[in-house]
N, C-alpha and C positions, 0 to 999 in steps of 0.2 A: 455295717459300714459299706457291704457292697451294694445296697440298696440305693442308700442317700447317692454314691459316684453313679448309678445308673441314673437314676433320678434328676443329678444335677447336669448331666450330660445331656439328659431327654432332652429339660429345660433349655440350654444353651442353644440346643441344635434348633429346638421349634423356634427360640430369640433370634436368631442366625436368617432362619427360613423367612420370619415375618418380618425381619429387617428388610431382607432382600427384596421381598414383595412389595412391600411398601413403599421403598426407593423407587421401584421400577414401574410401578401406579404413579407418582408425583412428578418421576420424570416424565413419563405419558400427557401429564398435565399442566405441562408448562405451556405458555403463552408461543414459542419458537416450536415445540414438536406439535402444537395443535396444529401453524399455519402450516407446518411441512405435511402434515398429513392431509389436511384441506386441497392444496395445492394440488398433492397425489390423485385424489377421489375426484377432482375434477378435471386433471388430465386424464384419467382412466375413461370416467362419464365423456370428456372431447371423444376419445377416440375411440368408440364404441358408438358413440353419436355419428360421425365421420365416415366408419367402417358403412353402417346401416345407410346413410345417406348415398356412398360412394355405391350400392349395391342396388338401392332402389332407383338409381337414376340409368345404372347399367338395365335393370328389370325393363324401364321407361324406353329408352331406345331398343333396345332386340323388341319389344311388343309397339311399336312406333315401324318399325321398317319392317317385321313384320305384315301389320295392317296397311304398309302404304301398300308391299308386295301385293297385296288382296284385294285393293282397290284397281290398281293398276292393270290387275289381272280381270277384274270388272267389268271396267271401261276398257279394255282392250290397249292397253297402252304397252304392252309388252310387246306387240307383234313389231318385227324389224323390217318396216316397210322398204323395199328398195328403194336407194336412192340413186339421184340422178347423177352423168357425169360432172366431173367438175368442170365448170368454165373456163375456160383458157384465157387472161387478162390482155388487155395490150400493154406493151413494153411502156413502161415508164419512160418519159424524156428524163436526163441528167441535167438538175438544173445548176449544179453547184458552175458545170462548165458555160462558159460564156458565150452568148449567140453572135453567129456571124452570118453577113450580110455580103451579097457582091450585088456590086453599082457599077457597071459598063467595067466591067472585068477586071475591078479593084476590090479587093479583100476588106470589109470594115470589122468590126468586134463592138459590141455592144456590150461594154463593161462598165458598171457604174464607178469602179473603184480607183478604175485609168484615167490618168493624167491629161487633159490634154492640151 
């Protein structure tokens, strides 16, 4: 008798195991968990694509300024030639303000905007 209840116990448990297994396979293969897992592996694949790109382009510039530094050094372009003083400008006239004029020792205004 203790044989058959070990027995039929085995049985249940391995029914139990292979149920479980099986649900958990078919649910993996639904139509809904494929695209979520699709979606994953290809957000992952972006951002490892992304990562590499963002890294090679860093690589690009530091060896880009780099060789300009080496060129520059080349051709002598690094040397800081003295420069000259700076030019001193003449004074801008104010055009906003209005010109004026004396005619035999009368004041005029040349304003386009005045009345006359």
């Amino acid at each position: 008798m203790f044989r058959r209840t070990f027995w039929f116990t085995t049985g249940v448990a391995a029914g139990v195991w292979a149920t479980t297994k099986v649900n958990r396979k078919l649910k993996q293969l639904t139509p809904e968990h494929l695209a979520v897992t699709a979606t994953n592996k290809a957000l992952d694949a972006g951002h490892r694509l992304k990562d590499r790109a963002v890294g090679f382009a860093l690589d690009v510039r530091d060896n880009m300024a780099r060789r300009e530094a080496e060129l520059e050094d080349a051709l002598g372009l690094n040397a800081d030639p003295e420069l000259p003083a700076p030019r001193r400008h003449a004074a801008i006239e104010n055009r906003n303000k209005p010109k004026t004029y004396v005619i035999d020792s009368t004041t005029y205004s040349y304003n386009r905007n005045e009345d006359h």
